[in-house]
N, C-alpha and C positions, 0 to 999 in steps of 0.2 A: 427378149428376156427382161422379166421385171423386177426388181428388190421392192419388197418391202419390211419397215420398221415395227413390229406390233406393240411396242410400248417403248417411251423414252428410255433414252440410255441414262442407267445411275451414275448417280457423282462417283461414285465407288470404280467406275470401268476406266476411267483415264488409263492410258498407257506410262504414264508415271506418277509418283507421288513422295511429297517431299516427307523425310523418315528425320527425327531428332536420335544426333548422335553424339557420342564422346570422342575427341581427338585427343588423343596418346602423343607425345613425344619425350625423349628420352627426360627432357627436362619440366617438364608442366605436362596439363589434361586441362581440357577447355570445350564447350557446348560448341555445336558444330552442327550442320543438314546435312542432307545426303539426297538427292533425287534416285528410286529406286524403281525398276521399270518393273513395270506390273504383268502378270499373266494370270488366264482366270482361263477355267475349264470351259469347250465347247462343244456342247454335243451336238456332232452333224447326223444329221437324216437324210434321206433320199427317200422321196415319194413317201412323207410322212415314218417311216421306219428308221428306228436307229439303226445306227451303222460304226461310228467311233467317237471317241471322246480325245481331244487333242487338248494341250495345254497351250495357249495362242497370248501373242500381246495383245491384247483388246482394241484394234484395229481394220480396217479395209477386211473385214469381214466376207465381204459379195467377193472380191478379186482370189481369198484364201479357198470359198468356196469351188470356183469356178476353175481354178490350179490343182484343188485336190483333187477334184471328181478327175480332171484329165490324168493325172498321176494315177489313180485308181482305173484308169482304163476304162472308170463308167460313161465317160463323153470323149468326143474327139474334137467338137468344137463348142463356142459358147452358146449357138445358135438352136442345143439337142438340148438348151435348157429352157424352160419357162418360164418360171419364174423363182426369186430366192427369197425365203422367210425369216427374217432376225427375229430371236423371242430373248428379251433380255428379260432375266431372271434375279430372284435374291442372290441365290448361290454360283451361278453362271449364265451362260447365252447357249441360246440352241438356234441351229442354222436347218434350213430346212428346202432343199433342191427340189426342184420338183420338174420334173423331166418329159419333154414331149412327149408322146404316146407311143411313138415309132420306136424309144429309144430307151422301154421299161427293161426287155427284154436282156439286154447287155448287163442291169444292173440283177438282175435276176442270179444271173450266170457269174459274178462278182460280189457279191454278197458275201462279206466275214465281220468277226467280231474283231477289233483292234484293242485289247488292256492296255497297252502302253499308254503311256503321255506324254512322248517327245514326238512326235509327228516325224517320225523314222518313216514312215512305211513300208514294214515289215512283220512290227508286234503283231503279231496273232495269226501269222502264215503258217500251210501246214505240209508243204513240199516245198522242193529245191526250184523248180520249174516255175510256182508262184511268184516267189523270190525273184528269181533270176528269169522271167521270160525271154522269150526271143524281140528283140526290139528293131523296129524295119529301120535300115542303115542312111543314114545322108547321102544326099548325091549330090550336092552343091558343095563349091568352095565357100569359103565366108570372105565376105567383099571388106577386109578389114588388112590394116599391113599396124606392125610395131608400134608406130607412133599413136596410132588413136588408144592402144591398150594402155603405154604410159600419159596420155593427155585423159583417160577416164581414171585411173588408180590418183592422177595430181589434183580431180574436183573432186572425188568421190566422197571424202570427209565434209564438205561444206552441206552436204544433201543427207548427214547421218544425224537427223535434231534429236531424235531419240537418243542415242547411243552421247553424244556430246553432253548430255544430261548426266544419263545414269554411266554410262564405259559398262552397258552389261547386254544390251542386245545386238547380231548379225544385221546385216543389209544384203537385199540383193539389188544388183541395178542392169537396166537395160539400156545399154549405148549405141548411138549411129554408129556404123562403119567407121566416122573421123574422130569418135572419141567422146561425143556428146551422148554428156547423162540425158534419157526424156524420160525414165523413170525409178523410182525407187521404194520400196517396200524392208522395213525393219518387223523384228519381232525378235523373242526370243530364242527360237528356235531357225537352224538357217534353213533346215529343211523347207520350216511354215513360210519363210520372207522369202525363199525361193518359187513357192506356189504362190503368195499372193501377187509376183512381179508377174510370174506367168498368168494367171487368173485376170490381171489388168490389161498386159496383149490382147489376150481373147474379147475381151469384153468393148476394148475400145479398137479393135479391129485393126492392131499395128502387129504385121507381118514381122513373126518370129524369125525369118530368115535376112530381114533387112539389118540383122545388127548381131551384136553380143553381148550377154550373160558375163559380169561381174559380179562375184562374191567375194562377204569377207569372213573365210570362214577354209576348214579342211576340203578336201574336194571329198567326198565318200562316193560309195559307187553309186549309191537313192540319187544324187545330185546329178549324176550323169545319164540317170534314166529320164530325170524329170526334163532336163535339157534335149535328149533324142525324141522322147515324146512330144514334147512342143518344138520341134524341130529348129532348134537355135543353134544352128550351126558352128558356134565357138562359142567355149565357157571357158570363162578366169578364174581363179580363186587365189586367195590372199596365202593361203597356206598350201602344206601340201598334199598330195592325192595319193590314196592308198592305191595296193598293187593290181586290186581288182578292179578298180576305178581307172586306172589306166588302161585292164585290158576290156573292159567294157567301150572305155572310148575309141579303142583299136578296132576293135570288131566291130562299132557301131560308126566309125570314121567319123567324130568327134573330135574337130579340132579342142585339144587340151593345152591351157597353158597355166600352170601354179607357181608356188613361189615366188607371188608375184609384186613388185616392189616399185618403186619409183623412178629407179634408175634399172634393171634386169628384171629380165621374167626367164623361166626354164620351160623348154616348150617341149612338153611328153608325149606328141602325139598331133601331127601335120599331114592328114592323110593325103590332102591335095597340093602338096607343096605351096601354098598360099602364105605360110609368114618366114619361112627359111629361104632363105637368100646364097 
């Protein structure tokens, strides 16, 4: 699979930029900055055709690409791609997949318009069955116990440069079994920094099942698809998981653990008795 750049990135794409502002307090007002994290529209295509327009931090581009088409069920791995096109524009950046030849026919059969622009992955579904497919279930335990969850949630802040900046975009992170962050992906949306962590797995060939999925963010139930679909057999998230989202991880054997803190985590879902003791 190849990237390519078709025209420099503008000054204007930075994933953040410093904003002049007024500071208020009860007793004075005084000139003040603000680092404000940026997002800029991207319309992805597949095989030259558009397909969605997502609202993205303007970063790791190739990895968001490579995480949504899996999310979208158009590829199962990075390999059914060819190559990926960046088009940075005045108004925004257009991402452009372009798909082995074996592997048109899937996107064929997958083909919708998305209006949204939170990278939900749902705007523009038009059955419940869409929504909610059937998702093939885990059969591995995760090689991970308690302590590497709280030794990943105690670096995880050191690896959030964005968010440390502005306090206004998600991360998602992927950790060894013993707790060790080896990657991380921010953006504004958790859904997008969820794909682009996944999108980096695939592309640098580290087995989604050697480790786990940290977020900081709600757990929703998208978030537990995109986890079974790239087969990461434990996901964390900083907050907590709605009811469907927990029976999604039921039924998809999804170790779930939210709530999750430095000292406790709430474990909603240990299909293989792997973190309960």
């Amino acid at each position: 699979m190849a990237s390519k750049t078709i025209t420099p990135e503008p000054e204007g794409e930075a994933p953040s930029h410093e904003h002049r502002v007024v500071r208020v307090t009860p007793g004075e007002q005084a000139p003040a900055t603000r680092m404000l994290a940026n997002e800029v529209p991207v319309a992805m295509e597949f095989d030259g055709t558009p397909y969605a327009v997502m609202m993205l931090t303007p970063a790791d581009f190739e990895d968001f690409a490579v995480g949504f088409a899996l999310a979208e069920r158009i590829v199962s791995a990075a390999s059914d791609i060819a190559r990926i096109d960046v088009r940075h524009g005045t108004r925004g950046i257009g991402v452009d997949v372009r798909l082995e030849k074996e592997h048109t026919q899937r996107l064929i059969e997958r083909r919708r318009a998305i209006p949204g622009a939170s990278g939900c992955g749902i705007c523009g579904l038009t059955t419940i069955d869409e929504a909610l497919p059937e998702l093939p279930p885990l059969t591995a335990a995760p090689r991970v116990a308690p302590p590497a969850i709280f030794a990943a949630l105690e670096r995880l802040s050191e690896h959030q440069r964005l968010n440390s900046e502005t306090g206004a975009v998600h991360a998602a992170a992927f950790c060894r079994p013993d707790g060790t962050i080896i990657a991380v992906r921010e953006d504004v949306g958790r859904h997008n920094a969820f794909d682009k962590v996944i999108g980096h797995l695939l592309r640098t060939g580290i087995d989604p099942a050697s480790g786990f999925a940290l977020l900081t963010s709600r757990c929703s139930f998208e978030l537990v698809q995109k986890a079974v679909l790239a087969r990461i057999p434990l996901l964390a998230t900083i907050s907590a998981p709605t009811e469907l989202a927990v029976k999604l991880a039921v039924d998809s054997k999804l170790t779930l653990v939210a709530l999750a803190r430095r000292d406790s985590v709430l474990l909603f879902n240990d299909p293989f008795g792997a973190l309960a003791k």
